[in-house]
C-alpha positions as CSV (number, residue, x, y, z in Angstrom):
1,X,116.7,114.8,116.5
2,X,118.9,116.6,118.7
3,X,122.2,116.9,116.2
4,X,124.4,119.1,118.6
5,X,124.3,115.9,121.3
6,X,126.1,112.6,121.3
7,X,126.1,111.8,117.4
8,X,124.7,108.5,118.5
9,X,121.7,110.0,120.8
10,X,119.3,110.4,118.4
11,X,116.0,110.9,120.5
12,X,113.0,109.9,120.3
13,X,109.7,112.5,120.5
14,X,106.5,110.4,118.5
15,X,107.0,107.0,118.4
16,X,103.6,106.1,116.4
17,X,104.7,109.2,113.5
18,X,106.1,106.6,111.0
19,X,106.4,103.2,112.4
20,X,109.4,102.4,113.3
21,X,111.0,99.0,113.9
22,X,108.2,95.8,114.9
23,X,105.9,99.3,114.5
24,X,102.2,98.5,113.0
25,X,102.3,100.9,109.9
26,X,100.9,99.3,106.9
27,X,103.7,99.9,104.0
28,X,100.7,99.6,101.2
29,X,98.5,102.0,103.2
30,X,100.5,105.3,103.2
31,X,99.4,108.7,101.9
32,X,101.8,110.0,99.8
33,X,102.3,113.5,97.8
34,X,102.1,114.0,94.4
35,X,105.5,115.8,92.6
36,X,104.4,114.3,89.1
37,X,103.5,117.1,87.5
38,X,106.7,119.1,88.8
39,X,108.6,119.8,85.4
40,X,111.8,118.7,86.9
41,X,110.4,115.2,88.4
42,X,109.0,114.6,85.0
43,X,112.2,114.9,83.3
44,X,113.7,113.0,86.2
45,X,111.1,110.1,85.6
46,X,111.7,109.9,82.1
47,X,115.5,109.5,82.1
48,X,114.6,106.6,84.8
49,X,112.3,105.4,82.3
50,X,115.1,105.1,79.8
51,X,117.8,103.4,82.6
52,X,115.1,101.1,83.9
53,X,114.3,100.1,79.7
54,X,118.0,99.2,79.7
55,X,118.1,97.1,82.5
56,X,114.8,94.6,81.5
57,X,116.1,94.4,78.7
58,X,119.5,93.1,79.1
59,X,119.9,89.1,79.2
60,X,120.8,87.5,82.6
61,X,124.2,87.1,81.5
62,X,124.1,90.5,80.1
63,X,123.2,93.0,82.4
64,X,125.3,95.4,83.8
65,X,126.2,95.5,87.7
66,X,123.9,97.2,90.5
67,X,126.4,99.7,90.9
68,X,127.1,100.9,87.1
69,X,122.7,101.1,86.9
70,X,122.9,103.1,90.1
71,X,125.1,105.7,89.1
72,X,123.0,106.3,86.1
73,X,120.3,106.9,88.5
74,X,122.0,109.0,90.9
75,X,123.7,110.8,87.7
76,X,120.3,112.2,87.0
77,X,119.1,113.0,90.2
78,X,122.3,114.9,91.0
79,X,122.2,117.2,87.8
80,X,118.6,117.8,88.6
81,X,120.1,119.1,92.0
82,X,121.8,121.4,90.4
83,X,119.7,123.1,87.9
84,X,117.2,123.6,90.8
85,X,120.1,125.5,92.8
86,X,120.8,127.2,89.6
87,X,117.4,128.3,88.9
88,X,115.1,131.3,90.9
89,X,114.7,130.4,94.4
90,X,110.8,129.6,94.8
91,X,108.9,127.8,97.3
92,X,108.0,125.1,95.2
93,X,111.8,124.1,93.7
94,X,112.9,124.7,97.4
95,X,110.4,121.8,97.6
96,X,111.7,119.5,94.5
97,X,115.9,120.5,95.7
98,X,114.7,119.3,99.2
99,X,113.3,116.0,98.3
100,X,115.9,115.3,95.5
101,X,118.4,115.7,98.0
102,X,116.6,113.2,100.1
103,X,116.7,110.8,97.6
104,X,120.3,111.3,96.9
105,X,121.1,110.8,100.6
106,X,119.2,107.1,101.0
107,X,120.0,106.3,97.7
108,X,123.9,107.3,97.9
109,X,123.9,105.4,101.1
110,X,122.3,102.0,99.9
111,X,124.9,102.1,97.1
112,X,127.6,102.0,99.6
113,X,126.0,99.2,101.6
114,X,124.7,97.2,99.1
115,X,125.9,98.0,95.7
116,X,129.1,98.5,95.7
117,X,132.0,95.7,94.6
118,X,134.0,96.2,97.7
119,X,133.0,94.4,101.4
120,X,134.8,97.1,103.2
121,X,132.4,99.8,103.8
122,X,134.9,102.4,105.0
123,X,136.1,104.1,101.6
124,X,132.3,104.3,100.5
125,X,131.1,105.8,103.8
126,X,134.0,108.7,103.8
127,X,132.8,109.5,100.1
128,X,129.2,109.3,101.0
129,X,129.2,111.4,103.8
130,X,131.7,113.9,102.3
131,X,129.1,114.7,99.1
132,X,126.6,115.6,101.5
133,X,129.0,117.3,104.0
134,X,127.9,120.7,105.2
135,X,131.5,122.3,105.1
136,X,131.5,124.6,102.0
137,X,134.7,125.5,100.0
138,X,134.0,129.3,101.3
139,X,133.9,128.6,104.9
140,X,137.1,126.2,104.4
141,X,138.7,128.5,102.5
142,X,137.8,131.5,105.1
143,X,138.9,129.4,108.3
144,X,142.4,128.6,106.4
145,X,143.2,132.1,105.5
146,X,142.0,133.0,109.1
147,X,143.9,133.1,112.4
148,X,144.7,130.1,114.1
149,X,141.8,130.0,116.9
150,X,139.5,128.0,118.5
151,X,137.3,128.5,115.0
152,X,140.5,126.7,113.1
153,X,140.9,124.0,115.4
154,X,136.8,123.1,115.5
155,X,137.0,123.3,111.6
156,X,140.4,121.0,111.3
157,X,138.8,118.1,114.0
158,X,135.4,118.5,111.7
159,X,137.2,117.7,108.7
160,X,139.4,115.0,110.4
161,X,136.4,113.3,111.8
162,X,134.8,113.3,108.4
163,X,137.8,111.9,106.2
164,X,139.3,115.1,104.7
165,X,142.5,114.3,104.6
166,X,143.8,116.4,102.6
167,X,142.0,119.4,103.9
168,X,143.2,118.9,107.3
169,X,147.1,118.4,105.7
170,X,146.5,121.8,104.4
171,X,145.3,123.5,107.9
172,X,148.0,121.8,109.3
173,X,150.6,123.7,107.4
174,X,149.4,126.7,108.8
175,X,150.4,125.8,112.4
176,X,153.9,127.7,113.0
177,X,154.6,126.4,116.4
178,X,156.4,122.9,116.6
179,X,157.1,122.5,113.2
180,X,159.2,119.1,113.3
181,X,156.2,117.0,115.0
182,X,153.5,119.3,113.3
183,X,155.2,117.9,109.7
184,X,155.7,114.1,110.9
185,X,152.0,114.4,111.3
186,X,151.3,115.9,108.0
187,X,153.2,113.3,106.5
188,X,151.8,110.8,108.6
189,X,148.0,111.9,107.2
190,X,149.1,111.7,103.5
191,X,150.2,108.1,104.2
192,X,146.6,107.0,105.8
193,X,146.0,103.7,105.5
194,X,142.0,104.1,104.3
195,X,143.6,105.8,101.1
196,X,145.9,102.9,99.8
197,X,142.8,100.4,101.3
198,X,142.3,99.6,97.4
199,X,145.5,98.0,96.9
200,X,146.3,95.9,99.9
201,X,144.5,92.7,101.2
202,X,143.3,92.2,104.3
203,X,146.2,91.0,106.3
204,X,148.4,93.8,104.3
205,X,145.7,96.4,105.2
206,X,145.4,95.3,108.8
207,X,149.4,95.0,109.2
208,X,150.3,98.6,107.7
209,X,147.2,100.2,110.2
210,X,148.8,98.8,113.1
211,X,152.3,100.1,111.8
212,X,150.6,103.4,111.0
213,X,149.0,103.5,114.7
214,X,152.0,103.0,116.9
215,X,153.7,105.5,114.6
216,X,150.8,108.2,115.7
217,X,151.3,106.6,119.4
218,X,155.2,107.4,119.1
219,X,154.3,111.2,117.9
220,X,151.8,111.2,120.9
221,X,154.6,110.9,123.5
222,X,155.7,113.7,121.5
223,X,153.2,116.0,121.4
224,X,152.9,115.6,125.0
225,X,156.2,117.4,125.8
226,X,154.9,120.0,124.3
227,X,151.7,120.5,126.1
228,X,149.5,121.3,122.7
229,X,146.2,119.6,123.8
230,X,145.3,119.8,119.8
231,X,148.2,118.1,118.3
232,X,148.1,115.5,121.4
233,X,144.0,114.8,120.8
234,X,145.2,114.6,116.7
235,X,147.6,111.9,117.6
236,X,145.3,110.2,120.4
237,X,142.2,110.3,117.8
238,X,144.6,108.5,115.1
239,X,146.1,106.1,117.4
240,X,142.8,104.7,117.8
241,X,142.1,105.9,121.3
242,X,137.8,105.9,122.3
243,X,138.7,108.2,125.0
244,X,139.2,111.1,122.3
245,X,136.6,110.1,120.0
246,X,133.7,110.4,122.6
247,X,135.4,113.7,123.5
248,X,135.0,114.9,120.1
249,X,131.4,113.4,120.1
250,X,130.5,116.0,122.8
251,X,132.1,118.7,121.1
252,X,128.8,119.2,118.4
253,X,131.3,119.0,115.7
254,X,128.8,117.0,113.8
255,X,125.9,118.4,111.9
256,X,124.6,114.3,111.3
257,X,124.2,111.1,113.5
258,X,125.5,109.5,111.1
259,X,129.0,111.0,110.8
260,X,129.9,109.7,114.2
261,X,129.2,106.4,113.3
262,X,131.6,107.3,110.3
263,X,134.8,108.8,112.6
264,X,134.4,105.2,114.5
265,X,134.7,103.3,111.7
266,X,137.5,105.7,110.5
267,X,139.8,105.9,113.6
268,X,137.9,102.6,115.6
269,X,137.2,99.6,112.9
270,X,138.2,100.4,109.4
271,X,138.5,96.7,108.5
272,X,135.0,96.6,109.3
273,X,133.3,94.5,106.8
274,X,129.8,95.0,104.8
275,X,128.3,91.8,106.5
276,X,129.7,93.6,110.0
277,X,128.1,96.9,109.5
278,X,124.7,95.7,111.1
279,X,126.2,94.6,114.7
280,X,128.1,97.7,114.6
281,X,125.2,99.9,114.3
282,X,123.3,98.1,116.8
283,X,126.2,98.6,119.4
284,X,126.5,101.9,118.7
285,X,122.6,103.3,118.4
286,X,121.7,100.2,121.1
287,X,119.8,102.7,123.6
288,X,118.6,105.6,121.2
289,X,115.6,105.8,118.9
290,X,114.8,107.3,115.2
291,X,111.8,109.8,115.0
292,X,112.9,111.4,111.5
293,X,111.5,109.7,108.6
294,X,114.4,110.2,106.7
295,X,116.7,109.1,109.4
296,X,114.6,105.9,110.1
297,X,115.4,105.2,106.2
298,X,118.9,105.8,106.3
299,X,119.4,104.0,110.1
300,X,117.4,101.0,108.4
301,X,120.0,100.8,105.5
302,X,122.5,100.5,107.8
303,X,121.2,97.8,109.8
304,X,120.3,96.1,106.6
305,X,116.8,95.6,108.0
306,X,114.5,94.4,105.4
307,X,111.2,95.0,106.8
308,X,112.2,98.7,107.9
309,X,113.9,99.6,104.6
310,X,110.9,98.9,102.4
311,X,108.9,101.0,104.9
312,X,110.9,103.8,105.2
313,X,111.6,103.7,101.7
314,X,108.1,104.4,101.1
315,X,107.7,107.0,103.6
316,X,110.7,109.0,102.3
317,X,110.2,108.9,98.7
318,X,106.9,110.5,97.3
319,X,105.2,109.1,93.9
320,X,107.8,106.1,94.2
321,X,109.5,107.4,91.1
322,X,112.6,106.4,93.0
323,X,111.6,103.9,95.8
324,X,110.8,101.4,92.6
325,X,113.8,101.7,91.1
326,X,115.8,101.6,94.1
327,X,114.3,98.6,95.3
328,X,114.4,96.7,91.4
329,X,118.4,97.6,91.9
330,X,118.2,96.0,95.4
331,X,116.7,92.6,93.9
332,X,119.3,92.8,91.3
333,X,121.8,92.9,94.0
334,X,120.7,89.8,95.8
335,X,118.8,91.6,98.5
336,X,115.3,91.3,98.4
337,X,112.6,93.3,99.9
338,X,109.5,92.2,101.3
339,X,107.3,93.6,103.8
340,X,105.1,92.2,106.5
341,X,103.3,94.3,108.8
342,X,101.9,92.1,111.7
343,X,103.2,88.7,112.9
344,X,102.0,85.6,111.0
345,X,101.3,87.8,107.8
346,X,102.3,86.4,104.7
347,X,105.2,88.7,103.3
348,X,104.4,91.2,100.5
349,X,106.4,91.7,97.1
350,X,107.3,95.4,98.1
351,X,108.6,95.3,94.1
352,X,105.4,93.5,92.6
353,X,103.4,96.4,94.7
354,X,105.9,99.7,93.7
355,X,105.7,98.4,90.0
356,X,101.8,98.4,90.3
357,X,101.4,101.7,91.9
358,X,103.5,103.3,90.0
359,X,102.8,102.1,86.6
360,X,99.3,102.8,87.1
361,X,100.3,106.9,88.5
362,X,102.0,106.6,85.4
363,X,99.2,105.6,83.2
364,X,97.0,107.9,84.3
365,X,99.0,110.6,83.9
366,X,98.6,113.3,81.1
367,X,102.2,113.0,79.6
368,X,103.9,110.5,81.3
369,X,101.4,107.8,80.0
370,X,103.7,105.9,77.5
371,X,106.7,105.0,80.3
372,X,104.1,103.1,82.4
373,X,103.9,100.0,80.3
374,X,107.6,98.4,80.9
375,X,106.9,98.5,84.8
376,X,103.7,97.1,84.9
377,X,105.0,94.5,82.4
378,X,107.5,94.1,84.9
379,X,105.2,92.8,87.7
380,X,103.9,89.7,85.7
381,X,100.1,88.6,85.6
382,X,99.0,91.3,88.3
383,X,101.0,94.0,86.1
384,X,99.0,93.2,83.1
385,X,96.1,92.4,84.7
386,X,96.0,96.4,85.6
387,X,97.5,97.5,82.4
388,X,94.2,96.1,80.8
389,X,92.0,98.1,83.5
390,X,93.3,101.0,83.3
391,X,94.3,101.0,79.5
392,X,90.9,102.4,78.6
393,X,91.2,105.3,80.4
394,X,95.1,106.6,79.2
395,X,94.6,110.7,78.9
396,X,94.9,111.0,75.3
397,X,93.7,113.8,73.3
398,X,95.4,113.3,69.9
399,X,95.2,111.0,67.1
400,X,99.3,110.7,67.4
401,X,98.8,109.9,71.1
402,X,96.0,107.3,70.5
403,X,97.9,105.9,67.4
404,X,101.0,105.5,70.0
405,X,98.4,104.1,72.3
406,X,97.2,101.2,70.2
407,X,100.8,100.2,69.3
408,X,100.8,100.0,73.0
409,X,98.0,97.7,73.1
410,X,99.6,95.2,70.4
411,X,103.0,95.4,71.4
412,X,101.9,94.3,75.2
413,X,99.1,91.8,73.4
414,X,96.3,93.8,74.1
415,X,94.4,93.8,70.9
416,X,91.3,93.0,71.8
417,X,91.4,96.8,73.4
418,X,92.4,98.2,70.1
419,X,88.3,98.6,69.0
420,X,87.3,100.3,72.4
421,X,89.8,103.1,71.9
422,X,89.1,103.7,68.4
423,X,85.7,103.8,69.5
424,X,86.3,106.3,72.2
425,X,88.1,108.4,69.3
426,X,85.2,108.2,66.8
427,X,82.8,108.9,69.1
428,X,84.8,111.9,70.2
429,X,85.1,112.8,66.7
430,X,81.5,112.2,65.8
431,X,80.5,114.5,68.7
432,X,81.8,117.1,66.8
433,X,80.4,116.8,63.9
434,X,83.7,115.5,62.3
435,X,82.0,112.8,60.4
436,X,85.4,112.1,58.2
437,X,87.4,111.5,61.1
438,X,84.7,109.5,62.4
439,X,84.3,107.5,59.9
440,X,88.0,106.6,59.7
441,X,88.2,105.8,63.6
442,X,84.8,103.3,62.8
443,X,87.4,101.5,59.7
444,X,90.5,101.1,62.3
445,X,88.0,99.7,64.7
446,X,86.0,97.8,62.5
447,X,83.3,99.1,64.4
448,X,79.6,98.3,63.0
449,X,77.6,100.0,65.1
450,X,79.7,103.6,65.1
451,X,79.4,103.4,61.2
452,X,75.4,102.8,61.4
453,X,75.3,105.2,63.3
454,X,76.9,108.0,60.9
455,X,75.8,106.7,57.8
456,X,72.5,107.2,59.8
457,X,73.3,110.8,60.4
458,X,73.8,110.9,56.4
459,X,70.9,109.8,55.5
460,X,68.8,112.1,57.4
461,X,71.2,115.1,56.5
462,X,70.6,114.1,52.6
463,X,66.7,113.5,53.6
464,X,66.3,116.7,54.5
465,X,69.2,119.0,52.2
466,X,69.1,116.9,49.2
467,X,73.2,116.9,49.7
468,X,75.1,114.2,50.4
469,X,78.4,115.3,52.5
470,X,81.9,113.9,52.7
471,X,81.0,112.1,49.4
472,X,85.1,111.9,48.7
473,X,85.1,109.9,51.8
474,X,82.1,107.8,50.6
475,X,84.2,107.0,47.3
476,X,87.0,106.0,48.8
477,X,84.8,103.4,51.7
478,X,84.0,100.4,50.0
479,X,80.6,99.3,50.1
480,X,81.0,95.8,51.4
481,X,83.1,97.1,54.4
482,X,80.6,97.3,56.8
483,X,77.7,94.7,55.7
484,X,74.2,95.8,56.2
485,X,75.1,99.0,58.0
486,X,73.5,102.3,57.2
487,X,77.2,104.1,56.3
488,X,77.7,100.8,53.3
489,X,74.3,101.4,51.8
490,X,75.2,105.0,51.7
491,X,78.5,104.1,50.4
492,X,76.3,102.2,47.4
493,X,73.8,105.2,47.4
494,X,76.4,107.6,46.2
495,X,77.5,105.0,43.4
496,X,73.8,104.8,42.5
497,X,73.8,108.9,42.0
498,X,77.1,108.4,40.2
499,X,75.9,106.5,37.7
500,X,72.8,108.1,37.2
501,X,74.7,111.4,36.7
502,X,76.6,109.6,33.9
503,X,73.5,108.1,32.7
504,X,75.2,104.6,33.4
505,X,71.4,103.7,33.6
506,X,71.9,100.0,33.6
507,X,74.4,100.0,36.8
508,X,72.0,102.7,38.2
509,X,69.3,100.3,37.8
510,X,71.3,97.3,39.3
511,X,72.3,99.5,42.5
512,X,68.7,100.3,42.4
513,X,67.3,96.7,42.7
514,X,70.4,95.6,44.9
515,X,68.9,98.0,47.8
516,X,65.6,98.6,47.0
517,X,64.6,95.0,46.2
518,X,62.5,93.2,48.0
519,X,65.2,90.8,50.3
520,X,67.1,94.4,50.6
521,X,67.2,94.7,54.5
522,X,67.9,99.0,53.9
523,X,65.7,100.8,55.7
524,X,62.3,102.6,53.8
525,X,63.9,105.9,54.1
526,X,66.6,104.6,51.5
527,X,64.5,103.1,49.5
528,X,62.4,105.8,49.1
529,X,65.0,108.5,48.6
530,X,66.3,106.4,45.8
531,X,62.9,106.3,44.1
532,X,62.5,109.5,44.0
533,X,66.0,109.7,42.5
534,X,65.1,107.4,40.0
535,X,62.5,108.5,37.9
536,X,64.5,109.4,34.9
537,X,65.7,105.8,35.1
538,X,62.4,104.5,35.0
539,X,61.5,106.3,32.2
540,X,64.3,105.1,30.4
541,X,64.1,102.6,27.6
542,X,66.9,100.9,28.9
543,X,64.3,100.0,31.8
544,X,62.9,97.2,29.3
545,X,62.6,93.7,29.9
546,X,66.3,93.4,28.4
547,X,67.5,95.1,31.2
548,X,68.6,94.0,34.3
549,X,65.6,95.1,36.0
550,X,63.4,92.6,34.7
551,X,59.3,92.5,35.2
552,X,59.3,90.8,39.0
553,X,61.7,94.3,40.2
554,X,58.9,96.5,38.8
555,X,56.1,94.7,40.0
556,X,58.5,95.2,43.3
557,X,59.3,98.8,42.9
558,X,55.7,99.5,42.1
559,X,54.7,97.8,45.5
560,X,57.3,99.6,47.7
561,X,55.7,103.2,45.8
562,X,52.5,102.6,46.8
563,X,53.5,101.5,50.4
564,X,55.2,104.9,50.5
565,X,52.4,106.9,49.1
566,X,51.0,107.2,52.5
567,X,53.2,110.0,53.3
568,X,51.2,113.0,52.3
569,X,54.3,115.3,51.3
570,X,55.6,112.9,48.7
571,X,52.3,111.5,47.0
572,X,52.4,113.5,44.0
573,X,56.7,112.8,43.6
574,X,55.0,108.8,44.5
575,X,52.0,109.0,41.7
576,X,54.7,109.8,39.0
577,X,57.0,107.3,39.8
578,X,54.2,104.5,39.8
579,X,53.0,105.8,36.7
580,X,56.6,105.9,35.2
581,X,56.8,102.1,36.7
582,X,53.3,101.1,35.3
583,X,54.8,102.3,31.5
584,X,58.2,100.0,32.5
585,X,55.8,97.0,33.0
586,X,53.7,97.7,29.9
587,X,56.7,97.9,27.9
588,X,58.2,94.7,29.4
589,X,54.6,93.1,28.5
590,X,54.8,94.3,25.3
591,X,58.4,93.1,24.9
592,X,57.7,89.7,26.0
């Protein structure tokens, strides 16, 4: 863009960069960057994250207006502005400042156009363009302390064109020559008709700027006497003469496009109306194109053109950390987005697809997992659809994170995920040889086969050391909490070797028969490890036919040590215990 030319020549070099308007780009095709992991975007995306929680959750009849919602937003991009200018200069918060500032030109804009309570855009625009003006207090205050040259005079129609009223007041006073008219004028400025635009209606606002006009006309007749070309163009400019204003236009007194479109409104139209402002734009920029993507944005806010706004929109802001909340506010408003890229195409929710895309960045992200939920909530069955997808897969690496994740999951009715991730966690666990943690995971989950599998792992590790581990955990387990599982028969296993240590023989003997017997479905391993355990037992008196283990569980046990006494390790350990089982059955005999 050529900005030293007519503020409305905007050329055009690449017509096919970013499709323009009735241009072919696909809006859900674009590549875009990722800033997400930018300290200052994250903080930035969670104070959005707060806003945005605030605005689904209000009532209908509750919520607060566009514009309040947007000035939260804009609140926090702006201080993020300026703790990047306060920190070290470095290439990549050069990079954040630059695209922060983007946002808070578009977004600053479509508050203006679309937010704001007032349909006359005038007031708005003069604010607008006067927070992202590019005269400094230093240079202002350097040209005003300076000599009275061609510098002042280019500074003083700048600030004129741009709405600095008061500013230009001030340079005025330091004008020595024709002091009578050069006051009137000064006192004509402070009286400005855009400043008391607030309190009058209409009519009373279109009545006082014609007053207000033929007074700068009377002061031009004037200032002609005197042959000042500068205080005659002042007056001629606020009369609400074109002539002057395409002078000035030519002069490269603007740094923006816009900010001609501005002075017209100013000095041209200033009753112009926010239904209005589209016509106006397309009479002014009628034969010039947009090639800057940022300019496209801001032209298409303007000209209030749906299609090209959720385009641009998309092409300006990165991650859509703020094209999805800028677009939620422009539903709220009334005005809402949709995009369709050829002819005939059925029109796309631009919100349903910034929700999507973003909640699912969001949920894949390492910290910024948790704020993800409330946006793809917001984009109904499709939103939840994804948020089950991709739930699996949240980057959690703590049992606090995962805890917080399966609150998640029931909060957002997702249960039925809840045993997958406590799966994933017990697994992880387990594969660290963390068999307490592990265990616990397997209880939150109710999860079977996890719990086979490490009461497996404890039964061979007690095969093989003769020490059963994590027996506190074992204690505290109960045995019917997993039916049938290798981890509740070891659960009853270390009950078994409790009793036997305190020569509870009777319990010892019931334990005994409950896995050992001959419906027991505990695997031979078990079975034999508690034989061998149990010799003293079966050597016991209390082994009689009185006892609970009556003659049909020896003639059992006897049958499962012989099928055992294969192994050729154990047959000696297997002989006793049948002969010790053989006595039992005597005794019985003898007792019947």
């Amino acid at each position: 863009m050529n900005d030293k030319a007519n503020a409305f020549d905007i050329n055009q070099s690449d017509e096919a960069a970013l499709a323009g308007p009735g241009g072919s780009g696909n809006v859900f095709l674009m590549k875009r960057s990722s800033t997400l992991d930018d300290a200052a975007i994250r903080n930035i995306v969670s104070q959005f994250a707060n806003i945005h929680a605030l605005r689904v959750s209000l009532p209908p009849d509750g919520q607060v207006s566009p514009l309040e919602l947007s000035q939260k937003y804009r609140s926090v991009v702006r201080s993020a502005i300026i703790e990047q200018s306060d920190s070290e200069a470095s290439k990549s918060k050069n990079s954040v400042k630059k695209q922060l500032e983007v946002v808070d030109l578009a977004w600053g804009l479509a508050e203006v156009v679309f937010f704001s309570r007032s349909n006359l855009v005038v007031i708005g625009l003069i604010e607008w363009v006067q927070e992202h003006s590019s005269v400094s207090l230093e240079h202002f205050s350097r040209v005003a302390s300076g000599p009275v040259d061609i510098d002042f005079w280019n500074m003083l129609f700048k600030l004129l064109l741009q709405g600095f009223f008061s500013q230009v007041v001030t340079l005025l006073g330091r004008v020595e020559t024709f002091p009578a008219l050069v006051e009137d004028m000064m006192t004509l400025l402070r009286q400005m008709p855009i400043v008391r635009a607030g309190n009058l209606s209409a009519v009373e606002f279109t009545t006082y700027r014609g007053m207000w006009r033929n007074s700068w006309r009377e002061l031009k007749l004037l200032a002609e006497t005197t042959g000042d070309l500068n205080l005659i163009d002042i007056c001629l400019l606020c009369s609400g003469e074109r002539e002057v204003l395409n002078k000035f236009l030519k002069m490269e007194l603007f740094d923006e496009w816009y900010e001609g479109i501005l002075a017209y409104i100013i000095y041209i139209e200033p009753s112009i109306l926010r239904g209005d402002l589209p016509d106006l734009v397309q009479s002014l920029l009628a034969n010039t194109n947009v090639t800057n993507g940022v300019d496209k944005l801001l032209h298409a806010i303007l000209s209030q053109d749906n299609n090209e706004i959720a385009y641009n929109l998309c092409a300006a802001f990165p991650d859509f950390w703020a094209a999805v909340h800028l677009v939620d506010l422009f539903k709220l408003s009334g005005f809402h987005l949709s995009s369709s890229c050829e002819k005939g195409e059925e029109r796309s929710d631009i919100l349903e697809y910034l929700l999507l895309d973003y909640g699912s960045k969001l949920m894949s992200h390492e910290v910024l997992w948790p704020m993800a939920f409330q946006y793809l909530r917001q984009a109904g069955d499709r939103g939840m659809a994804t948020m089950a997808a991709l739930i699996e897969n949240v980057p959690v690496h703590t049992d606090r994170q995962v805890l917080h994740l399966i609150s998640a999951c029931k909060r957002e009715g997702l249960s039925s995920k809840v045993s997958d991730i406590c799966h994933r966690r017990g697994v992880w666990y387990l594969s660290r040889g963390n068999y307490k943690n592990a265990i616990a995971w397997a209880v939150r989950g109710r999860d079977s086969p996890l719990a086979a599998q490490i009461g497996q792992i404890y039964l061979n590790q007690y095969s093989k050391t003769g020490h059963l581990p994590d027996t506190d955990i074992l204690d505290t387990l109960g045995s019917h909490m997993f039916e049938c599982t290798p981890l509740s028969l070891m659960c009853r296993y270390r009950k078994f070797l409790l009793a036997l240590s305190d020569e509870n023989n009777k319990k010892a003997a019931e334990i005994l028969m409950d896995i050992a017997g001959e419906n027991s479905k505990a695997p031979n391993d078990l079975k034999l490890l508690m034989l061998l355990d149990s010799i003293r037992l079966l050597e016991s008196d209390s082994l009689s036919y009185e006892s609970c283990v009556t003659l049909s569980d020896s003639f059992t046990l006897l049958k499962l040590s012989y099928s055992c006494s294969k192994d050729e390790e154990l047959k000696t350990k297997l002989a006793i215990i049948s002969a010790a089982i053989s006595r039992s059955l005597i005794r019985g005999a003898i007792f019947c």
